[in-house]
TILUMTI-393100 format. One record per residue (C-alpha): x, y, z. Coordinates in nm, 2 decimals. Example, Ala and Ser with C-alpha at 12.3 -4.5 7.8 and 13.67 -1.06 7.14 Angstrom:
<<1.23, -0.45, 0.78>>
<<1.37, -0.11, 0.71>>
//
This chain:
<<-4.84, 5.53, -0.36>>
<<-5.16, 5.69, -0.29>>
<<-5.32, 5.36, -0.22>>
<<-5.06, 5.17, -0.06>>
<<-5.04, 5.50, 0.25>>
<<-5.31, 5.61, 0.17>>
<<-5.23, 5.98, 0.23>>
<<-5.57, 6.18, 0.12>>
<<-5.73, 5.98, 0.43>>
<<-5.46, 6.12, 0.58>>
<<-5.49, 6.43, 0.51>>
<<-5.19, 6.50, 0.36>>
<<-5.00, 6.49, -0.01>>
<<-4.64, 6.33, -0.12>>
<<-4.53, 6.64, -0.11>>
<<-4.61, 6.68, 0.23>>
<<-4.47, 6.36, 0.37>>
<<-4.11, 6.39, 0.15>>
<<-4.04, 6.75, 0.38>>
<<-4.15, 6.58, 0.66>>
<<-3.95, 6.29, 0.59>>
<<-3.63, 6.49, 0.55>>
<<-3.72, 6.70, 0.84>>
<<-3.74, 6.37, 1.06>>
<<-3.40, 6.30, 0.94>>
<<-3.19, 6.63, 0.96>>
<<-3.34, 6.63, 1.37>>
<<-3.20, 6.27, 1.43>>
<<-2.91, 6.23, 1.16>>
<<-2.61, 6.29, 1.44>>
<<-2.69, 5.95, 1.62>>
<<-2.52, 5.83, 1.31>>
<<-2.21, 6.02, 1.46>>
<<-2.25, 6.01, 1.78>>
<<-2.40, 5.65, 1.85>>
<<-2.02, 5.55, 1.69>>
<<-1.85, 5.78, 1.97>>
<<-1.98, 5.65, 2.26>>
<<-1.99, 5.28, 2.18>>
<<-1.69, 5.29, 2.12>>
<<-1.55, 5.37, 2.46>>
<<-1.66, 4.99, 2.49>>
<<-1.43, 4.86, 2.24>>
<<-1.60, 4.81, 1.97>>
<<-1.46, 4.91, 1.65>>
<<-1.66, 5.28, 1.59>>
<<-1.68, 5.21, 1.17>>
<<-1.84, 4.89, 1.25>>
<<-2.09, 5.11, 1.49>>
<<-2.13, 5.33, 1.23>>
<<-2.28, 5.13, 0.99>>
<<-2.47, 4.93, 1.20>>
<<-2.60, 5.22, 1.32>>
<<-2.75, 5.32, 0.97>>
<<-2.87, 4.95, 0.91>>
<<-3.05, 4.97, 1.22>>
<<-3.21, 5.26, 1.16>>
<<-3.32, 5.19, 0.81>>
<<-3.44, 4.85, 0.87>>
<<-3.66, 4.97, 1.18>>
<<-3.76, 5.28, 1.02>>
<<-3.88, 5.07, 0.69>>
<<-4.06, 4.85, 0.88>>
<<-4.25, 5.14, 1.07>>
<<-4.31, 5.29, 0.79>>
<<-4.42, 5.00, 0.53>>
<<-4.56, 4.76, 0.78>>
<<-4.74, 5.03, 0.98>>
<<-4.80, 5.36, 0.79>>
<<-4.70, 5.61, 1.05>>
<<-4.45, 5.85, 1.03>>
<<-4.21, 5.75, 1.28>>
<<-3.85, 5.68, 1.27>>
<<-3.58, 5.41, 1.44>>
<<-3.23, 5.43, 1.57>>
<<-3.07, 5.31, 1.85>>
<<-3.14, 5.57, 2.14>>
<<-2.97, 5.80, 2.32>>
<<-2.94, 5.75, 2.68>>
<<-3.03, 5.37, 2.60>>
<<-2.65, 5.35, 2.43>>
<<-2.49, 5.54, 2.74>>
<<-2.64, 5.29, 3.02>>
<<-2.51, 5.05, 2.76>>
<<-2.15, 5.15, 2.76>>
<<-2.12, 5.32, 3.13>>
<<-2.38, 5.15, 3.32>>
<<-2.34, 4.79, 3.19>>
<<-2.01, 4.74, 3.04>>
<<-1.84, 4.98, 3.23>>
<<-2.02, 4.95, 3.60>>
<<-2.15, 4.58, 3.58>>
<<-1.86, 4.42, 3.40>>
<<-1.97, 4.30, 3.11>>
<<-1.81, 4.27, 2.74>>
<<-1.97, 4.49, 2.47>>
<<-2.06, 4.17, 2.29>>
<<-2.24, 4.05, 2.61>>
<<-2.41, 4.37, 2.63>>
<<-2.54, 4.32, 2.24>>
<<-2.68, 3.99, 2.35>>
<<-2.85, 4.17, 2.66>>
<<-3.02, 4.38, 2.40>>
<<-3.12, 4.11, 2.16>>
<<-3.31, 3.94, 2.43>>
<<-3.47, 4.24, 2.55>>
<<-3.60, 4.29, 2.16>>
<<-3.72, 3.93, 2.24>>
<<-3.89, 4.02, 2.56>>
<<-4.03, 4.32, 2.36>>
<<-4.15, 4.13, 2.10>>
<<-4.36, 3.86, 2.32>>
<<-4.52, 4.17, 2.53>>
<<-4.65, 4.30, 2.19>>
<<-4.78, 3.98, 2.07>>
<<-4.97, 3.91, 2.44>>
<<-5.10, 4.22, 2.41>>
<<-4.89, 4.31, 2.76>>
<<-4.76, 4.67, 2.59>>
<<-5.13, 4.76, 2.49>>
<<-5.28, 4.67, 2.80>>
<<-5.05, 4.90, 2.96>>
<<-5.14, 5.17, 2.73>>
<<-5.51, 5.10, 2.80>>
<<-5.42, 5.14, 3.20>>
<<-5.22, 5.48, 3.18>>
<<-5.52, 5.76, 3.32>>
<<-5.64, 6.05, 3.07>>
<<-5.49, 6.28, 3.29>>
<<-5.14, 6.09, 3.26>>
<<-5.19, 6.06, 2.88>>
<<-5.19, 6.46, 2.85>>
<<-4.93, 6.49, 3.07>>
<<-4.67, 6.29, 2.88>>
<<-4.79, 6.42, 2.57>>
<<-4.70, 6.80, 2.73>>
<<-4.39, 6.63, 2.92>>
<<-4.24, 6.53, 2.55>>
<<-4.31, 6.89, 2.44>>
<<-4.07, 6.98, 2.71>>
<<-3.86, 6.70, 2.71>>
<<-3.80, 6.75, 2.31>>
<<-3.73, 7.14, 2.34>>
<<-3.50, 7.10, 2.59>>
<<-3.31, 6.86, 2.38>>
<<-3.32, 7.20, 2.10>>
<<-3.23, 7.43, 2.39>>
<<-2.91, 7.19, 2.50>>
<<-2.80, 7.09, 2.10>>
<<-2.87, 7.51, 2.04>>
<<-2.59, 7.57, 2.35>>
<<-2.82, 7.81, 2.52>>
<<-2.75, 7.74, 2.84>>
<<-2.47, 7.65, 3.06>>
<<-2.41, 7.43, 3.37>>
<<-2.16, 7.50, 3.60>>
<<-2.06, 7.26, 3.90>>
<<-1.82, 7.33, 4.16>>
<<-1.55, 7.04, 4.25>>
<<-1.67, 6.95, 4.58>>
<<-1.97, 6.79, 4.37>>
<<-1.82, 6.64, 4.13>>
<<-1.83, 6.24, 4.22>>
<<-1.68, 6.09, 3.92>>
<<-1.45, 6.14, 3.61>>
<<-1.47, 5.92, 3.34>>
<<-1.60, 5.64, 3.60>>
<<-1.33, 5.70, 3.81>>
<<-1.37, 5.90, 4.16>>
<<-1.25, 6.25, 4.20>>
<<-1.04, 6.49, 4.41>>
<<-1.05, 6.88, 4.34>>
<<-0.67, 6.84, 4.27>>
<<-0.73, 6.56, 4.02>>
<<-0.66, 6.57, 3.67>>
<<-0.80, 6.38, 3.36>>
<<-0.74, 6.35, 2.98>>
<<-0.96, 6.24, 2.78>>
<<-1.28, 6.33, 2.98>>
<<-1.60, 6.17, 2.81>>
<<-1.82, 6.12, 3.15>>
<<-1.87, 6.35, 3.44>>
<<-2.10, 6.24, 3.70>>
<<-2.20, 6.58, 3.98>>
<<-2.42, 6.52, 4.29>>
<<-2.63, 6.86, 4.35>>
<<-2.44, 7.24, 4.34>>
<<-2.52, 7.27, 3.95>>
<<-2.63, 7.59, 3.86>>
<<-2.78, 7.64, 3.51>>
<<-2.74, 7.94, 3.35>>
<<-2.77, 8.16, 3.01>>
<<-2.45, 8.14, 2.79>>
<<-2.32, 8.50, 2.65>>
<<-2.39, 8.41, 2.29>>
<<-2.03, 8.49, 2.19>>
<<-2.00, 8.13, 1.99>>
<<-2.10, 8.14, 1.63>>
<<-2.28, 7.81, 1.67>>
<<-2.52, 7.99, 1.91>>
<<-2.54, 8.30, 1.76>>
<<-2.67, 8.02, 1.48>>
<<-2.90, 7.88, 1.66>>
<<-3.06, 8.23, 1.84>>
<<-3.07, 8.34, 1.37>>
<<-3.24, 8.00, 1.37>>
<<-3.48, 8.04, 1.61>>
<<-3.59, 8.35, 1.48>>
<<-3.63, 8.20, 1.16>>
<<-3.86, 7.95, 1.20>>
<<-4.09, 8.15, 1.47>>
<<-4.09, 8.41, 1.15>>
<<-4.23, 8.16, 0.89>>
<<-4.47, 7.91, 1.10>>
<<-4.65, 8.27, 1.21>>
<<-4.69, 8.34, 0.85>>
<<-4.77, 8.01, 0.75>>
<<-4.53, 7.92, 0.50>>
<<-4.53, 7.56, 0.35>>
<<-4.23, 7.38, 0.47>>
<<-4.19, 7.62, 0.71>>
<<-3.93, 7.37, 0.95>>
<<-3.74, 7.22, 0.66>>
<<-3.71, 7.55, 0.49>>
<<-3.57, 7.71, 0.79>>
<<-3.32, 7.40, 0.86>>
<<-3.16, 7.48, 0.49>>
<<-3.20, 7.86, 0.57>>
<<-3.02, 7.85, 0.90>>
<<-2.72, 7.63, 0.71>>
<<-2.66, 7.88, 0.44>>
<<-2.70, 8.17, 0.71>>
<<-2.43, 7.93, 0.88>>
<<-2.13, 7.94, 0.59>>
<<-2.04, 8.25, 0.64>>
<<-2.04, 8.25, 1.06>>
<<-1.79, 7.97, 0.97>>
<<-2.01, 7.72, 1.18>>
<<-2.10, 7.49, 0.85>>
<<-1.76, 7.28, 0.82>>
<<-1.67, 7.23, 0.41>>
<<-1.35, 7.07, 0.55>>
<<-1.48, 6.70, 0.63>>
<<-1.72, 6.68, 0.33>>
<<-1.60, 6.41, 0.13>>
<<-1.63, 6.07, 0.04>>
<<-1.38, 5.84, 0.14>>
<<-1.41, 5.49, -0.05>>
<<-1.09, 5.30, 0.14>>
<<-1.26, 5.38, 0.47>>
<<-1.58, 5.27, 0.35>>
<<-1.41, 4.97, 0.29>>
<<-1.27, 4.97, 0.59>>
<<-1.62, 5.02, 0.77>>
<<-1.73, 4.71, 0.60>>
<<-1.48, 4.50, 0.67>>
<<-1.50, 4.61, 1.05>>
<<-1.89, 4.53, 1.04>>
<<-1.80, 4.18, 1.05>>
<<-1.64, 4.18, 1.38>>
<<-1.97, 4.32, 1.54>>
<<-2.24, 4.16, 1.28>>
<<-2.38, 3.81, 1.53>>
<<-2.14, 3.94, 1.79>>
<<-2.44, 3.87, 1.98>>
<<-2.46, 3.54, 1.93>>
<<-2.05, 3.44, 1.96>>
<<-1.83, 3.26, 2.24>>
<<-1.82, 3.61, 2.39>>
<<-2.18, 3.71, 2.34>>
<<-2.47, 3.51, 2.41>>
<<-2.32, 3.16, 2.47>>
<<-2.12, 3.35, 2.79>>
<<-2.39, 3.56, 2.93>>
<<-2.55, 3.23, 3.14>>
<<-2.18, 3.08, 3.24>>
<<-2.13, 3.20, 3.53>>
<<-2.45, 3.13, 3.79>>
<<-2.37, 3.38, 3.99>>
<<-2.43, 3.67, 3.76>>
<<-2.73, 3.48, 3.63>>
<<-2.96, 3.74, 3.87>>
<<-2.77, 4.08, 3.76>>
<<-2.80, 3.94, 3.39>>
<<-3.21, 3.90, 3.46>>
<<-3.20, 4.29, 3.58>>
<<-3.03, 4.44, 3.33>>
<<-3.22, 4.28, 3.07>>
<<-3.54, 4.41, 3.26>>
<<-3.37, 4.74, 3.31>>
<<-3.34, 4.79, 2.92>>
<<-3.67, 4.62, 2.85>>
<<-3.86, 4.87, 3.08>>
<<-3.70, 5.18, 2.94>>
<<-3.75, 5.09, 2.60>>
<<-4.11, 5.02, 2.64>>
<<-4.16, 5.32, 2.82>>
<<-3.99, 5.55, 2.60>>
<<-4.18, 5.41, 2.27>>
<<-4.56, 5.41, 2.47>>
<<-4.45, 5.76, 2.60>>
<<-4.35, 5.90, 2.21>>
<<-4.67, 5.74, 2.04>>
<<-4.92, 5.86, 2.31>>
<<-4.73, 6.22, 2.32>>
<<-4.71, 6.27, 1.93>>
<<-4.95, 6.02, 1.80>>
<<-5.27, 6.10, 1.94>>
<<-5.28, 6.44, 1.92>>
<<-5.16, 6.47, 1.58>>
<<-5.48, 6.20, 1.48>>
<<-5.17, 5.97, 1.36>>
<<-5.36, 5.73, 1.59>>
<<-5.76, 5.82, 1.57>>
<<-6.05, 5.77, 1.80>>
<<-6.16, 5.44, 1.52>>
<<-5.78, 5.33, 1.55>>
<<-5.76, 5.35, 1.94>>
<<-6.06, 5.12, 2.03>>
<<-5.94, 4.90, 1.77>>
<<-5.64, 4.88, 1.98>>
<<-5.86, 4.79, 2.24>>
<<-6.10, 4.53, 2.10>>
<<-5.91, 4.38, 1.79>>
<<-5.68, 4.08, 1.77>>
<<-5.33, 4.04, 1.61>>
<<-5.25, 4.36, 1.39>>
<<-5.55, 4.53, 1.34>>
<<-5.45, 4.87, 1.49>>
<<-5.19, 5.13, 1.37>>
<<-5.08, 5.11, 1.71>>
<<-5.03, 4.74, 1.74>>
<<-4.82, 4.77, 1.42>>
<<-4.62, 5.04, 1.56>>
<<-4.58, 4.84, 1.85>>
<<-4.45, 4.55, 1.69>>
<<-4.20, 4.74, 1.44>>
<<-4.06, 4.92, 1.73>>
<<-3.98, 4.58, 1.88>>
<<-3.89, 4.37, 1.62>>
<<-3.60, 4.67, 1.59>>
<<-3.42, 4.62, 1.89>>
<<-3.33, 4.28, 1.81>>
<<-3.22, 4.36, 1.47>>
<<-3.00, 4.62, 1.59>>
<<-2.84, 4.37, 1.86>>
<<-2.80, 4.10, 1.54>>
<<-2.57, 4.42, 1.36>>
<<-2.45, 4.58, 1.61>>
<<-2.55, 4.84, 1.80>>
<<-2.74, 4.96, 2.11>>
<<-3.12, 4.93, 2.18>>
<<-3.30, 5.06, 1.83>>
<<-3.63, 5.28, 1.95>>
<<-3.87, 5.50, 1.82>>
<<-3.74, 5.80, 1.81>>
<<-3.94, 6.12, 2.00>>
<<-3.75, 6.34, 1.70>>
<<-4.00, 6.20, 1.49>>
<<-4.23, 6.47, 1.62>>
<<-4.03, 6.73, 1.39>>
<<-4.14, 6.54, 1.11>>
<<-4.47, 6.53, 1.22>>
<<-4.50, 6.91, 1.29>>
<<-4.41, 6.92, 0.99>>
<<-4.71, 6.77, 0.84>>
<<-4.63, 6.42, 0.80>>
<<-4.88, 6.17, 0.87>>
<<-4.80, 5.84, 0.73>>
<<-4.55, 5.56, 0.63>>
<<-4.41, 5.74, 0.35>>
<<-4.27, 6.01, 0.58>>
<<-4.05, 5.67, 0.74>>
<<-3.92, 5.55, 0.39>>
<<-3.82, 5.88, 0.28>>
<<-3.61, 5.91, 0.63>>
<<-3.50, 5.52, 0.60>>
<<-3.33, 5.63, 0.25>>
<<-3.22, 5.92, 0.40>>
<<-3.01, 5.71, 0.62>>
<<-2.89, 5.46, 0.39>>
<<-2.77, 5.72, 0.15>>
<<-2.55, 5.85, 0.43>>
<<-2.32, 5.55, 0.41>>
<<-2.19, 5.77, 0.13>>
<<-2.29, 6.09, 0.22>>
<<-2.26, 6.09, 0.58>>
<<-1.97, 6.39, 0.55>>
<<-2.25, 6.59, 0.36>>
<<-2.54, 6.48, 0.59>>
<<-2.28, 6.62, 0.86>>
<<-2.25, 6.95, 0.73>>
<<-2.59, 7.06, 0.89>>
<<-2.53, 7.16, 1.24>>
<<-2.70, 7.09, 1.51>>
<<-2.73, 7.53, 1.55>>
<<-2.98, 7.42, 1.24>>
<<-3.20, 7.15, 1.39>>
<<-3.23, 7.28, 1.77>>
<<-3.46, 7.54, 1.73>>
<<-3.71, 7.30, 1.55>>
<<-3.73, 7.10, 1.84>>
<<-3.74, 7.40, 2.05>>
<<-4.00, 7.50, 1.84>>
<<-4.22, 7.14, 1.81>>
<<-4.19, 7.11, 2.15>>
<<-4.41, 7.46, 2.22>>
<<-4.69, 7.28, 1.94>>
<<-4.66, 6.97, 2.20>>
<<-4.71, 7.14, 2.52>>
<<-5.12, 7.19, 2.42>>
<<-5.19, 6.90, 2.59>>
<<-5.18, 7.04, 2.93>>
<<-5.51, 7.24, 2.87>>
<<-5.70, 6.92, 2.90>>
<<-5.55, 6.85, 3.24>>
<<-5.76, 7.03, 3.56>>
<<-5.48, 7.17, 3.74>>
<<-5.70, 7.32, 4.04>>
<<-5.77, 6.95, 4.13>>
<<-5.44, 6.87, 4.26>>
<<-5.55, 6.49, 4.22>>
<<-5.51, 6.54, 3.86>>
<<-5.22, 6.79, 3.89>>
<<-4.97, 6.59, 4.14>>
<<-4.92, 6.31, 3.88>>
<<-4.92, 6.50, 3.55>>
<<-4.61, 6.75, 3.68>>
<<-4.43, 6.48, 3.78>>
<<-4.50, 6.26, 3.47>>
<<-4.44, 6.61, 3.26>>
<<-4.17, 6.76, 3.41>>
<<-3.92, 6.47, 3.50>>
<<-3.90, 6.38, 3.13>>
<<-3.66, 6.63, 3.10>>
<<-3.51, 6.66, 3.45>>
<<-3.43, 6.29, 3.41>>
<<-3.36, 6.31, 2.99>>
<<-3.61, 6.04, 2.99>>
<<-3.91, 5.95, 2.91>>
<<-3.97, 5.67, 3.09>>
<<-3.83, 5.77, 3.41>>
<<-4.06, 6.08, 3.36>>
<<-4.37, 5.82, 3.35>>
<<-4.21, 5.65, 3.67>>
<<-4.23, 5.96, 3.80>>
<<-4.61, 6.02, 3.76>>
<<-4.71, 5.66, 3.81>>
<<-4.53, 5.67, 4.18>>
<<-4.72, 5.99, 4.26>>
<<-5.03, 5.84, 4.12>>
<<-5.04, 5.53, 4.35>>
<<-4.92, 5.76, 4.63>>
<<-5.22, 6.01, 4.57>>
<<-5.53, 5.76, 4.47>>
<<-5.38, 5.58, 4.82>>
<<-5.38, 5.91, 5.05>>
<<-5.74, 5.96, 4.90>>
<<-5.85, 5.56, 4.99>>
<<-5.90, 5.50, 4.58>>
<<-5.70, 5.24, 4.62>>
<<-5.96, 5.01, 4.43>>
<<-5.93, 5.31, 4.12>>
<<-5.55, 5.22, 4.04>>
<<-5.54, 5.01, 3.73>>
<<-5.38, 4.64, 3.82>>
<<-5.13, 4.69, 3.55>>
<<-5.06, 5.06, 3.60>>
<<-5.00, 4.93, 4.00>>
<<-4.75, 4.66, 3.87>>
<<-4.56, 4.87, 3.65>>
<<-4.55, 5.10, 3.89>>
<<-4.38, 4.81, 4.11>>
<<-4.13, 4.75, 3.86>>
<<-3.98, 5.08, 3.83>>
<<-3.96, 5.10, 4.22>>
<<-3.77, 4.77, 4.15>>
<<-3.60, 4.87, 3.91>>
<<-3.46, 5.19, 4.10>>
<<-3.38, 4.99, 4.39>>
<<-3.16, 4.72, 4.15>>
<<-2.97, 5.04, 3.98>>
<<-2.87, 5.19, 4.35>>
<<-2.74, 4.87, 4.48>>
<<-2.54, 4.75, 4.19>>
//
């Protein structure tokens, strides 16, 4: 073991990686519940969601972890499975089997960018400034996910602003069952909740916790606090004993419905109907790029923002990057495994599988190779059993480690000069937009558009980066495609 991840190069011990490894998984494990509930609203059978969901993540995770050695973990991504149910089957029309060939192609596209050397280039092109930035902007971007699972604040929106219910429009005197979307245009005011729920009265005990033991320095100190919180949490009556059994006839059940979605991709209704009709041939093209670019983004953004600061990627493993050929690099590994996922979770069943930015909780936690990923990938797989058990830690547990990994992230704005508003324009764009927009490649968008618009006003228009310049292009494109259609 020591050879094959070689850990004492890495500074760290089995030990180690196995808390990290469980750590990575307690931050992540409800995609397993909630990926299920909101492709569903597609028609696809949930069970069959559910599973695929866990195949997905422990194939991509295994490969991360075996084929590149760095602690990182798979599943299909939030916000990459909503614009695949609201944006694309909902808005654009097309069947959820449709959308799983859309996503098997974009692993495709993925794939040939990593293997031309397109995704490293780009990675090559983003400025130092930028680089900091997004590894700050994740910081953010990952504690306000803790802050929103933890139910510490509260948004409040009048009617006259509300646009849409459940994809339908809305009149103040309309009324709606079954709500699952609400779309607002301005008027939302954030605001502190009153701590009278249990769960965030949790959280707030939570909090407290693991600010108390990373101060003194305890081993563990995240994954200790996660089981602490959960205990503290049975008697508040937040931890649910109720659901926390194993059911073998809907296992069964599960199974059998992983057939209907298993090559759905590839079926009269998938892929051999996607190119039938000419006319949608162009909005087919789009939305293909539209996933392909988020899902680059979002993986370049979480290896840049966690990677290099944590020396998972080193100074020796970066200009091999640069230089090498084929697979040389940690990062051209990571690369490739995060591609090679998406179209392996299209083949079962799912949304686009990506790198997930939780990983960084297991890398607070110390981990710092491969065997941090195969302890999270069996994780996973033993939740097709356990899944009631792996439920029974609530998200009150695992919100104030983000919360808390995402003030170790935000160091990375020191190296940024913030009195040469050059520097500063891009990188509080590029920063901050990760979690106004609850993405992280919108928040690179964000500072790549400032970045042209700054180096132009200046006339450095000969010191913007070819590629940076075209993928700045293609989110303005890509922008422009999403408000027309």
């Amino acid at each position: 073991m020591e050879k094959f991840f070689k850990l004492k190069e890495s500074g760290t011990n089995v030990s180690t990686e196995i808390m990290a490894g469980f750590t990575t998984f307690f931050a992540m494990s409800y995609i397993i519940f909630v990926n299920p509930a909101i492709l569903a609203a597609t028609g696809m059978p949930s069970q069959a969601v559910f599973l695929a969901t866990i195949f997905a993540a422990v194939i991509g995770t295994l490969i991360m972890g075996l084929f590149a050695n760095v602690p990182y973990a798979q599943a299909p991504g939030m916000g990459l499975n909503a614009f695949f149910t609201y944006t694309v089957c909902f808005a654009l029309g097309f069947t959820w089997q449709q959308a799983l060939a859309l996503v098997f192609i974009c692993g495709l596209v993925n794939i040939t960018i990593t293997v031309t050397k397109i995704r490293k280039s780009i990675i090559k092109a983003i400025p130092i400034s930028i680089q900091n930035a997004i590894g700050g902007g994740i910081g953010i971007f990952i504690a306000y996910i803790g802050v929103k699972g933890a139910n510490f604040i509260e948004f409040t929106s009048e009617g006259a602003n509300i646009l849409s219910v459940n994809g339908q429009a809305f009149t103040p005197d309309g009324t709606f069952s079954g709500v699952f979307s609400v779309v607002t245009n301005g008027g939302i005011i954030p605001a502190i909740v009153d701590f009278t729920n249990p769960a965030t009265q949790l959280a707030l005990i939570g909090l407290v916790i693991t600010i108390i033991l990373l101060i003194l320095n305890t081993k563990g100190a995240i994954l200790i606090s996660i089981i602490a919180t959960t205990l503290v949490g049975i008697p508040m009556g937040v931890v649910d004993f109720s659901s926390a059994s194993i059911n073998s006839v809907s296992m069964s059940s599960a199974f059998s419905e992983l057939g209907v979605t298993f090559g759905a991709a590839f079926g009269k209704e998938g892929l051999m109907s996607l190119f039938s009709d000419a006319s949608r041939i162009p909005l087919v093209i789009m939305t293909i790029f539209a996933f392909s670019l988020s899902d680059t983004f979002d993986t370049i953004g979480t290896f840049i923002g966690t990677g290099r600061r944590s020396g998972i990627f080193s100074e020796e493993d970066q200009k091999s990057l640069e230089t090498s050929t084929g697979f040389k690099s940690k990062m051209d590994k990571a690369l490739f495994a995060d591609a090679i996922a998406t179209s392996v979770g299209a083949i079962l069943g799912t949304s686009n599988t990506t790198t997930y930015v939780e990983s960084a909780a297991g890398i607070g936690a110390g981990g710092r190779t491969g065997l941090t990923s195969v302890v999270t990938a069996l994780l996973f797989l033993a939740c097709i059993l356990l899944a009631p058990i792996a439920g029974l830690i609530p998200s009150a547990a695992t919100s104030p480690v983000l919360i808390v990994v995402g003030i170790m992230m935000m160091s990375s704005f020191k190296n940024i000069d913030w009195d040469n508003l050059e520097e500063a324009i891009p990188a509080f764009f590029a920063a901050v937009f990760m979690a106004f927009c609850y993405s992280i490649s919108y928040g690179i968008a964000a500072g790549f558009i400032f970045y042209c618009i700054v180096k132009i006003c200046k006339g450095k228009f000969n010191e913007i980066h070819p590629i940076l310049l075209i993928s700045t292009i293609l989110f303005l494109v890509n922008f422009i495609v999403l408000a027309i259609i």
